[in-house]
PDB file of N, CA, C and O in Angstrom:
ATOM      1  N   UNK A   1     144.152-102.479-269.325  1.00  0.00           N
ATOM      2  CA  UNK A   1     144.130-101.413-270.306  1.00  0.00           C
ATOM      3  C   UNK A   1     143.323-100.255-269.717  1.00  0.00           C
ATOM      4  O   UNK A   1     142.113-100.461-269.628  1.00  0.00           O
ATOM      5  N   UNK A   2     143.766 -99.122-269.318  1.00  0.00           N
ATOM      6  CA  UNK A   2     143.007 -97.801-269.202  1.00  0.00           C
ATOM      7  C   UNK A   2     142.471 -97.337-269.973  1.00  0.00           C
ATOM      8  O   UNK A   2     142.993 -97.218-271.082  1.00  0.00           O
ATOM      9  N   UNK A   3     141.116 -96.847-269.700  1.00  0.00           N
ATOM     10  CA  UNK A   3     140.462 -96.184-271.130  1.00  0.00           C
ATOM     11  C   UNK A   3     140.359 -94.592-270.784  1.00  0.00           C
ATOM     12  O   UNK A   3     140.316 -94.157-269.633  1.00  0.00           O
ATOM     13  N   UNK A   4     140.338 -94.045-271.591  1.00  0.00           N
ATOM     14  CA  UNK A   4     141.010 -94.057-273.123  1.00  0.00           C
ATOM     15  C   UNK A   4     142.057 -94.586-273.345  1.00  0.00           C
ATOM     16  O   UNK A   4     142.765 -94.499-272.342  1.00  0.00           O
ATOM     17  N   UNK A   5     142.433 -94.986-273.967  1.00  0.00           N
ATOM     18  CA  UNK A   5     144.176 -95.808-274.641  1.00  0.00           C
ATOM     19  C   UNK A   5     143.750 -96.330-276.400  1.00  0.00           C
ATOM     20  O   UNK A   5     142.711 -96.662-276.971  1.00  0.00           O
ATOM     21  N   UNK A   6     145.120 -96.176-276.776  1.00  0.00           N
ATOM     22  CA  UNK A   6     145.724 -97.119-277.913  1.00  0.00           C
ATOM     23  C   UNK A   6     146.228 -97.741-278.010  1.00  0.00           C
ATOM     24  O   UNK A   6     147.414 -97.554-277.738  1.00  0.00           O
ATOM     25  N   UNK A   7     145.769 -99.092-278.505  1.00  0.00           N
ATOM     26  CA  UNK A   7     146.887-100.089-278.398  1.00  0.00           C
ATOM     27  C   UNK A   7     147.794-100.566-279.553  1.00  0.00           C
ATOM     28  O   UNK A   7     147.554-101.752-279.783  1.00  0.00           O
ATOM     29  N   UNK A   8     148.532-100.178-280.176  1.00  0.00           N
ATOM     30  CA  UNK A   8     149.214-101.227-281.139  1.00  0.00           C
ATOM     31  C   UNK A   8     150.165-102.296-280.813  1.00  0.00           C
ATOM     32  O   UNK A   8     151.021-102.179-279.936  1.00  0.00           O
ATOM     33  N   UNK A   9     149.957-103.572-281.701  1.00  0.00           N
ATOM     34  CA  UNK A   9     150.868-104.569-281.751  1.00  0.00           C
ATOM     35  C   UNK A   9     151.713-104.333-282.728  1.00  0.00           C
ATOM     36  O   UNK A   9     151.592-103.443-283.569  1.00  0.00           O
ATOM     37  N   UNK A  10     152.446-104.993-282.658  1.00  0.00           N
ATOM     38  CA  UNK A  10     153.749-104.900-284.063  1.00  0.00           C
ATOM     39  C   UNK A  10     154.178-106.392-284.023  1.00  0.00           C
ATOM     40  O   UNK A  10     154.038-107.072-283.006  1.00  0.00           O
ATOM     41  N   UNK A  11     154.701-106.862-285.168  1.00  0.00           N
ATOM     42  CA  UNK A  11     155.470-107.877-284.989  1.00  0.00           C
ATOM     43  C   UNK A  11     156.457-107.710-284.982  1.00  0.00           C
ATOM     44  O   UNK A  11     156.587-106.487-285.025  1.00  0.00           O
ATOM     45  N   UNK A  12     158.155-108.541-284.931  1.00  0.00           N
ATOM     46  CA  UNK A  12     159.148-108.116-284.242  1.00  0.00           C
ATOM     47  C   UNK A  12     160.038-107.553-285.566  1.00  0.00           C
ATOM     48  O   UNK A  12     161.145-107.023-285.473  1.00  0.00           O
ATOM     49  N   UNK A  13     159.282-107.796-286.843  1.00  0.00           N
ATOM     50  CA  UNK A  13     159.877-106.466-288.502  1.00  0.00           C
ATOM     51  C   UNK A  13     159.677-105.273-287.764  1.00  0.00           C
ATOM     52  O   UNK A  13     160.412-104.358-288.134  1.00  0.00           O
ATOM     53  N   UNK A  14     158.812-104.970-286.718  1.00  0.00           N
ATOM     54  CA  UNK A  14     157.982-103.593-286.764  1.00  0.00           C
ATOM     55  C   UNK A  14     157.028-102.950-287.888  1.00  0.00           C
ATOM     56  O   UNK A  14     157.001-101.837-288.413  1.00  0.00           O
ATOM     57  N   UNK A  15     156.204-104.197-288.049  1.00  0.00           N
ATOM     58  CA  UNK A  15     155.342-104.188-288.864  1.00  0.00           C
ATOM     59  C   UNK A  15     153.741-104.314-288.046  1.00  0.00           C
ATOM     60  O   UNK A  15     153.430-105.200-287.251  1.00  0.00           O
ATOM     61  N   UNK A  16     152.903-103.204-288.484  1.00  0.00           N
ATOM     62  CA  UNK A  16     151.689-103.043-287.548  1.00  0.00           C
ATOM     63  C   UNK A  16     151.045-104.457-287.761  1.00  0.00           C
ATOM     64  O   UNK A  16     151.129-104.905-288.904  1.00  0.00           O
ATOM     65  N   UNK A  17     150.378-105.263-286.760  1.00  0.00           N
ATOM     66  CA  UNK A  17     149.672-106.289-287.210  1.00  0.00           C
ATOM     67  C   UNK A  17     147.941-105.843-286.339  1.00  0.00           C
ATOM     68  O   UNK A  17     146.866-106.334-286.683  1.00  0.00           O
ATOM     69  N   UNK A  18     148.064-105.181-285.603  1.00  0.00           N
ATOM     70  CA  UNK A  18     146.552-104.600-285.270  1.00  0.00           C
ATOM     71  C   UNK A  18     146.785-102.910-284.590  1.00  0.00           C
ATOM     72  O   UNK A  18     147.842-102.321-284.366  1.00  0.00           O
ATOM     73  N   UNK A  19     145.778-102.587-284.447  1.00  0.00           N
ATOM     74  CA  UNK A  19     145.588-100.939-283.671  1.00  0.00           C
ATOM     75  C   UNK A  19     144.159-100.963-283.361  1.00  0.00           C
ATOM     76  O   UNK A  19     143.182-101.026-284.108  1.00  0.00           O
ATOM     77  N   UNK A  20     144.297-100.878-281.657  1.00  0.00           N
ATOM     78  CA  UNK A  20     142.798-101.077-280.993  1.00  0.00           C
ATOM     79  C   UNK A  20     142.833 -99.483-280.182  1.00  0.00           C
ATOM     80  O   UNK A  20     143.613 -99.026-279.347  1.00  0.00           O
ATOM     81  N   UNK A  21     141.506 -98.853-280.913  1.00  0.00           N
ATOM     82  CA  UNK A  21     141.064 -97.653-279.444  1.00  0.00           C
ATOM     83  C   UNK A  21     140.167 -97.452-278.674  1.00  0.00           C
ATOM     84  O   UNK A  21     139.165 -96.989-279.219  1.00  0.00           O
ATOM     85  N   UNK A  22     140.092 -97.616-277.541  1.00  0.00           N
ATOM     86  CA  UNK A  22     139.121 -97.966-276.003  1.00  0.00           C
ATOM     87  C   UNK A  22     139.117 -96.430-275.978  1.00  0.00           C
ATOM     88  O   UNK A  22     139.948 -95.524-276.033  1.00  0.00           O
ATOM     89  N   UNK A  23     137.872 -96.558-275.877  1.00  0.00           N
ATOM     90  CA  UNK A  23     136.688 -94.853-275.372  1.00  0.00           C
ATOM     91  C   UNK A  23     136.296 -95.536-273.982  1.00  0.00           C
ATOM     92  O   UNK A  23     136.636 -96.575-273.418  1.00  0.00           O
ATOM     93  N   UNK A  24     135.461 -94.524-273.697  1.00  0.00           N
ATOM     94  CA  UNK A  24     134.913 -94.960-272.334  1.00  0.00           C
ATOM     95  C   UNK A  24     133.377 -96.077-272.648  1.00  0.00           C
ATOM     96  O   UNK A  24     132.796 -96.229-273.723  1.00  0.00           O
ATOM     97  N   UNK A  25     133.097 -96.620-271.503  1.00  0.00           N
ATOM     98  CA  UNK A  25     131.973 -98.113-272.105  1.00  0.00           C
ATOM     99  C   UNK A  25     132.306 -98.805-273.306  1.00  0.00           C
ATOM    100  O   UNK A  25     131.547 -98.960-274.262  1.00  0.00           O
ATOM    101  N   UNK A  26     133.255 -99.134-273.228  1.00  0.00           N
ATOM    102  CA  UNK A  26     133.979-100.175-274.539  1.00  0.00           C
ATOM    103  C   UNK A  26     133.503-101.585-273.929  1.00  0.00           C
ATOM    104  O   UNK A  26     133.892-102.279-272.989  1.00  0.00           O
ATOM    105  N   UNK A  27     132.762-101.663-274.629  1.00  0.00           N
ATOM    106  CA  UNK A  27     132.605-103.668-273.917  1.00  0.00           C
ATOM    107  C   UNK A  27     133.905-104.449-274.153  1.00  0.00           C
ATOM    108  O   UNK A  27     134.101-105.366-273.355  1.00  0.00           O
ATOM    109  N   UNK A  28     134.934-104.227-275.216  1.00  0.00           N
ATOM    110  CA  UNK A  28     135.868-105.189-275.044  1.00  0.00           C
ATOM    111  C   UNK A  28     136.823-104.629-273.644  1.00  0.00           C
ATOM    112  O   UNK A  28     137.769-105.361-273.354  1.00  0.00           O
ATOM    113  N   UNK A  29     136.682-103.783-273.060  1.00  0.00           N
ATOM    114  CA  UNK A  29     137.692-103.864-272.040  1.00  0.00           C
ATOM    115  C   UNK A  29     136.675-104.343-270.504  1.00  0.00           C
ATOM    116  O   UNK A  29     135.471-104.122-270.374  1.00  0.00           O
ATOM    117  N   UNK A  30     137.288-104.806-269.817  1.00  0.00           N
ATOM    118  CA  UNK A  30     136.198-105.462-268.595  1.00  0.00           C
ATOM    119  C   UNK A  30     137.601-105.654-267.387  1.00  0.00           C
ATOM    120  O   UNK A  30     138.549-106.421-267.220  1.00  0.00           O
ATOM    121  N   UNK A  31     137.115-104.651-266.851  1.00  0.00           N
ATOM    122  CA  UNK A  31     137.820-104.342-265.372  1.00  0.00           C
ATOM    123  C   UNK A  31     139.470-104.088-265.871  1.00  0.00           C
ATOM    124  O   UNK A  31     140.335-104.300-265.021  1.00  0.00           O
ATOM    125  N   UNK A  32     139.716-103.823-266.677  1.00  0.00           N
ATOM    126  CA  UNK A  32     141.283-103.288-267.090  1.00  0.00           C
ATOM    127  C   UNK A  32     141.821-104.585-267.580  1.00  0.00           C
ATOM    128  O   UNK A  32     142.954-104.961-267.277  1.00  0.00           O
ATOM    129  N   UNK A  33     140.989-105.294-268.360  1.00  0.00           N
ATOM    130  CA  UNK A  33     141.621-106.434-269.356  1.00  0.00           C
ATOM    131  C   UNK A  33     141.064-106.473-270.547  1.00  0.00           C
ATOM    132  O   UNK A  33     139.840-106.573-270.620  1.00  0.00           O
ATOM    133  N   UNK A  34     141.903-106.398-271.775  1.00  0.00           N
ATOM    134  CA  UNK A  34     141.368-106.788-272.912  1.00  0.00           C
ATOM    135  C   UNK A  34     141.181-108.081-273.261  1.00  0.00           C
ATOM    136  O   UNK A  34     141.899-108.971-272.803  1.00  0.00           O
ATOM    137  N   UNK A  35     140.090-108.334-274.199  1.00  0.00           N
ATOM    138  CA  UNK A  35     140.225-110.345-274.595  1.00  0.00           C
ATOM    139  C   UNK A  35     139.986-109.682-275.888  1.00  0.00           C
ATOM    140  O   UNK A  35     139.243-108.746-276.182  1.00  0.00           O
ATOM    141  N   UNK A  36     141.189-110.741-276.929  1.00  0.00           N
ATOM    142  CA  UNK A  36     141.469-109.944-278.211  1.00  0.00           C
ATOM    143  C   UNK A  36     141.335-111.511-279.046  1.00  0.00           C
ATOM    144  O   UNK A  36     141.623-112.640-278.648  1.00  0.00           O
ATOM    145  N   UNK A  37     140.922-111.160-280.008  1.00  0.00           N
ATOM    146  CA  UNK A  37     140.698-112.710-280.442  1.00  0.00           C
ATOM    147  C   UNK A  37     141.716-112.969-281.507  1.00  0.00           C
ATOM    148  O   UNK A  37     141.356-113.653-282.465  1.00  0.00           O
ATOM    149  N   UNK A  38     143.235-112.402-281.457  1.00  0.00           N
ATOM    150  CA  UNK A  38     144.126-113.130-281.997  1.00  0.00           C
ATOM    151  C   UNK A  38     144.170-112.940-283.217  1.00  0.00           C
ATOM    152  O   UNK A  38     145.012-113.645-283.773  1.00  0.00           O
ATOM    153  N   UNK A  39     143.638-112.310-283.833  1.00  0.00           N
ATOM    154  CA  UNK A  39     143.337-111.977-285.226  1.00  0.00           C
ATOM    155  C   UNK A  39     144.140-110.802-286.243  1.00  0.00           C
ATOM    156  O   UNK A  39     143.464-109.814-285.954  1.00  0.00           O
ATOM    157  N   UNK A  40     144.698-110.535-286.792  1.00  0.00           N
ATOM    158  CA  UNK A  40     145.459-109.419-287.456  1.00  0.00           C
ATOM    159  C   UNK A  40     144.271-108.166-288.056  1.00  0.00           C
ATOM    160  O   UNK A  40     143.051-108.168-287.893  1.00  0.00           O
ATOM    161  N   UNK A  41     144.923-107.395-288.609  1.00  0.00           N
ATOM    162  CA  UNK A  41     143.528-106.442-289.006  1.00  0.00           C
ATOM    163  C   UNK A  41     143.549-106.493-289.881  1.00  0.00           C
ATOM    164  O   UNK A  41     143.089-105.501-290.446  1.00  0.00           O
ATOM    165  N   UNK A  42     144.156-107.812-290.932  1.00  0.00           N
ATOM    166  CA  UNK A  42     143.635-107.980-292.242  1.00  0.00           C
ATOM    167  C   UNK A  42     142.938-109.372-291.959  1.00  0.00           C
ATOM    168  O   UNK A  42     142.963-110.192-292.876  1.00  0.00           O
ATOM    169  N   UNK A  43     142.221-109.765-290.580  1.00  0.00           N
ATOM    170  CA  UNK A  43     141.555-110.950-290.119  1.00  0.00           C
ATOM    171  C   UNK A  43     141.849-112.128-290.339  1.00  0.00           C
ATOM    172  O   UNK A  43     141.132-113.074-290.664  1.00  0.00           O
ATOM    173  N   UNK A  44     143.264-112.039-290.098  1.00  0.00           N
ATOM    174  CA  UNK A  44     144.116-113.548-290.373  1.00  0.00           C
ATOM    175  C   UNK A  44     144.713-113.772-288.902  1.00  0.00           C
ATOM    176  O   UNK A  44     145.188-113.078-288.003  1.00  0.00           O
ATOM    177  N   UNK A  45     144.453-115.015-289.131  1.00  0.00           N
ATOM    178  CA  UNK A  45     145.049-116.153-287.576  1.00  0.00           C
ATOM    179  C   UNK A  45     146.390-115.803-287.121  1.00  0.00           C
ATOM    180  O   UNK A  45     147.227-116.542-287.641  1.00  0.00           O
ATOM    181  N   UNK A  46     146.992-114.745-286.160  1.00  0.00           N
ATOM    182  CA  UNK A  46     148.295-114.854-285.412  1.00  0.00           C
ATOM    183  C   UNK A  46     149.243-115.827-285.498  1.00  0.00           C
ATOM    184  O   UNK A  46     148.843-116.795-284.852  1.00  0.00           O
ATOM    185  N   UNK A  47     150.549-116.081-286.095  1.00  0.00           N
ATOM    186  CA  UNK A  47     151.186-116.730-286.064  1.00  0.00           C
ATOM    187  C   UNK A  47     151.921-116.684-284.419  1.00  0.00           C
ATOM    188  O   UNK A  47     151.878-115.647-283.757  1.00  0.00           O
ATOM    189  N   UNK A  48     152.579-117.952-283.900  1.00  0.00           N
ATOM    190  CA  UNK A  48     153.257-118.338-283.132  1.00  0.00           C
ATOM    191  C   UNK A  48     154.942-117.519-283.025  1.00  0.00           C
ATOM    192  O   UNK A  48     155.861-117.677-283.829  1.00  0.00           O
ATOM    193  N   UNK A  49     154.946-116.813-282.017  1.00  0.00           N
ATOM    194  CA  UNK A  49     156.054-115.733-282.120  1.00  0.00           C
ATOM    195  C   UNK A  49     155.946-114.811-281.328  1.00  0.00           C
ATOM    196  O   UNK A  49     154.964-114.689-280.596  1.00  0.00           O
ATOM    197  N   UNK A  50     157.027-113.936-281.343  1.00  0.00           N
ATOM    198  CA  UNK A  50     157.157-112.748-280.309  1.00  0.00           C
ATOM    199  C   UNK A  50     156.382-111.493-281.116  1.00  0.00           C
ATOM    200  O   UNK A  50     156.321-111.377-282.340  1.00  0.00           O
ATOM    201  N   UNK A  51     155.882-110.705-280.248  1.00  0.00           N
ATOM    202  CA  UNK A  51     155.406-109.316-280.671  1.00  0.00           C
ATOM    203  C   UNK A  51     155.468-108.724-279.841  1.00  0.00           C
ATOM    204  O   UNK A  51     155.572-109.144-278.689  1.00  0.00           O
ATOM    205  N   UNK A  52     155.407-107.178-280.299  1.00  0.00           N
ATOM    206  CA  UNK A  52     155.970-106.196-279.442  1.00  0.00           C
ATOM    207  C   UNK A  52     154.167-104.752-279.221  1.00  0.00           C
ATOM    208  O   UNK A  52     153.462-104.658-280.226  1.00  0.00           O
ATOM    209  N   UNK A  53     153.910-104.219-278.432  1.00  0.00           N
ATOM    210  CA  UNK A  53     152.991-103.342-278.242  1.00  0.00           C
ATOM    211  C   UNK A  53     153.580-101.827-277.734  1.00  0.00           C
ATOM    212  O   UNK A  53     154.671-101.338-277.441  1.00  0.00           O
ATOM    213  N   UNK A  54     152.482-101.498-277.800  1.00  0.00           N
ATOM    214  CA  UNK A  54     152.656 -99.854-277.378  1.00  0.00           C
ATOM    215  C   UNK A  54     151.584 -99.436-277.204  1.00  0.00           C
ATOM    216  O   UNK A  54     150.890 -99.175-278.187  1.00  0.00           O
ATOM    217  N   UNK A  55     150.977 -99.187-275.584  1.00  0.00           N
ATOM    218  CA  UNK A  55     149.669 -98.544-274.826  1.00  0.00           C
ATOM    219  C   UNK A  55     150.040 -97.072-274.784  1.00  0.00           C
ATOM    220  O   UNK A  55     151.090 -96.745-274.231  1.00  0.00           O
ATOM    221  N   UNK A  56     149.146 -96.052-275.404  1.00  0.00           N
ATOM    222  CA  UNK A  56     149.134 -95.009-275.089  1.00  0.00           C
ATOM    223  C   UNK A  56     147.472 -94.482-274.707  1.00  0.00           C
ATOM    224  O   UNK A  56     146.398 -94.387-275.300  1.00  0.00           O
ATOM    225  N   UNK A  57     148.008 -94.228-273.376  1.00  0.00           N
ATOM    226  CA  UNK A  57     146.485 -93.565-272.596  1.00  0.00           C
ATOM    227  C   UNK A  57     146.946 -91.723-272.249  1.00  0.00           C
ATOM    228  O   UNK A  57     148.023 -91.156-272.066  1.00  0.00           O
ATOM    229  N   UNK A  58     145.754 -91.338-272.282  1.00  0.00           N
ATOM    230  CA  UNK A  58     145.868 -89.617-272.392  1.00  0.00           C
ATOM    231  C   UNK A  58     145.757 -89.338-270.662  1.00  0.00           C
ATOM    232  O   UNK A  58     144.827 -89.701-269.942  1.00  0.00           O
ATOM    233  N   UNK A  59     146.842 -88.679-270.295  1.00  0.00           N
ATOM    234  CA  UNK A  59     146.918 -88.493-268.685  1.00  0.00           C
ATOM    235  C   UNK A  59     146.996 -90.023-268.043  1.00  0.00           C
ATOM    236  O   UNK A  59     146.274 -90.500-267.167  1.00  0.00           O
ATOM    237  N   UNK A  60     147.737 -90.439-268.522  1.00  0.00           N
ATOM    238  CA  UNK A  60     148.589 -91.712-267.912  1.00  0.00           C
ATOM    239  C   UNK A  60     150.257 -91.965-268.404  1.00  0.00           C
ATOM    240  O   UNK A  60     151.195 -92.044-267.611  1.00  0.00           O
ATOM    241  N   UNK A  61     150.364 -92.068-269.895  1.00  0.00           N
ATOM    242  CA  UNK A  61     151.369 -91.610-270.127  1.00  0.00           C
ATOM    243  C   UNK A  61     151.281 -93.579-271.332  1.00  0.00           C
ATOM    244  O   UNK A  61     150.356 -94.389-271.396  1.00  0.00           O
ATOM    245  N   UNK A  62     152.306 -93.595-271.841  1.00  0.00           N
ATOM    246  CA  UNK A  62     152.725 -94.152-272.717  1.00  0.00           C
ATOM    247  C   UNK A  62     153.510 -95.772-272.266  1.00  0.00           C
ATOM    248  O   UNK A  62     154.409 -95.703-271.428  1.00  0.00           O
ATOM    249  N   UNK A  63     153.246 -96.792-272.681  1.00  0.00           N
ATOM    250  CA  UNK A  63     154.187 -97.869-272.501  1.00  0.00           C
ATOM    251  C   UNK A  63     154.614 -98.842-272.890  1.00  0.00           C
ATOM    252  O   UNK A  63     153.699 -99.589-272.542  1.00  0.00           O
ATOM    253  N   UNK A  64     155.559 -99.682-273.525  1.00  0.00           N
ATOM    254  CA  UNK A  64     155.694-100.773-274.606  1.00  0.00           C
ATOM    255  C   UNK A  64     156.229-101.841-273.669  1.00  0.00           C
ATOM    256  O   UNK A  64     156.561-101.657-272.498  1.00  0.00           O
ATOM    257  N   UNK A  65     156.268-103.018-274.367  1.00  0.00           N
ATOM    258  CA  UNK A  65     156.555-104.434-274.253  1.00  0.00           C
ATOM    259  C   UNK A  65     156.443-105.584-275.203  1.00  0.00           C
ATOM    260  O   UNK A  65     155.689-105.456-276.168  1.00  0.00           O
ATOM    261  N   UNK A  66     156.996-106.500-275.062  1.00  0.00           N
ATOM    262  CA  UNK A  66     156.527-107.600-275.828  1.00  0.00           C
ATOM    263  C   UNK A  66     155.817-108.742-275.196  1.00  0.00           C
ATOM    264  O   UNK A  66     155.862-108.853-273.971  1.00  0.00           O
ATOM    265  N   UNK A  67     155.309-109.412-275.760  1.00  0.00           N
ATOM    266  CA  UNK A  67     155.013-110.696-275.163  1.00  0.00           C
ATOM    267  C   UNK A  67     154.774-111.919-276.874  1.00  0.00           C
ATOM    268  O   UNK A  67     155.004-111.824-278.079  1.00  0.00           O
ATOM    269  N   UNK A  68     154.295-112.769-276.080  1.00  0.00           N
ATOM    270  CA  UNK A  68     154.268-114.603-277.097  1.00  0.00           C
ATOM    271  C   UNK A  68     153.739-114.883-276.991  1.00  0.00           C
ATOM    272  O   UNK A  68     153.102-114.939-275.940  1.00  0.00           O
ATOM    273  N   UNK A  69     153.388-115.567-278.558  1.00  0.00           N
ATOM    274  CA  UNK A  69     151.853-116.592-278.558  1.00  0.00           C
ATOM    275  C   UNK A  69     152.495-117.724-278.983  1.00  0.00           C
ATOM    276  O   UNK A  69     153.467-117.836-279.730  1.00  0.00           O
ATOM    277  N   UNK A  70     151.656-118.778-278.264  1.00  0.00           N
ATOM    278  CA  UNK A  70     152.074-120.046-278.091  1.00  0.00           C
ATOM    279  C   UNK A  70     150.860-120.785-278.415  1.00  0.00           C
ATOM    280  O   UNK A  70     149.779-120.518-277.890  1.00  0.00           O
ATOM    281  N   UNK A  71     151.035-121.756-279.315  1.00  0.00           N
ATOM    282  CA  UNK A  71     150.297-122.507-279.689  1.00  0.00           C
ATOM    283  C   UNK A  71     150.280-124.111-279.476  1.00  0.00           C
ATOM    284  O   UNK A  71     149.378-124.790-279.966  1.00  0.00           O
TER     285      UNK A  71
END
């Protein structure tokens, strides 16, 4: 993750399930990795499934994907 950036997840409704923003000295980012504790931003446990993201960093440019949590 580059900082500055935004991160949103979505689940695969396209329904927001978190939105993270990295400033510069963000302790959750450590050498261009986030550790996210799985949690929704109404602080409920991630269900097992596909989700989809979208990184937007300022003078880097924009990028989506999905990935899976497996339990």
């Amino acid at each position: 993750v580059p900082v500055p950036a935004t991160l949103r997840i979505f689940n695969m409704a396209g329904g927001l399930v978190d939105k993270y923003s990295f400033e510069e000295n963000d302790n959750r980012v450590t050498n261009g990795l986030f550790r996210w504790d799985v949690l929704t931003k109404d602080n409920l446990e991630l269900s097992y499934g596909v989700y989809l993201y979208h990184l937007k960093a300022p003078g880097v440019g924009e990028t989506t994907g999905k990935f899976a949590i497996i339990k």
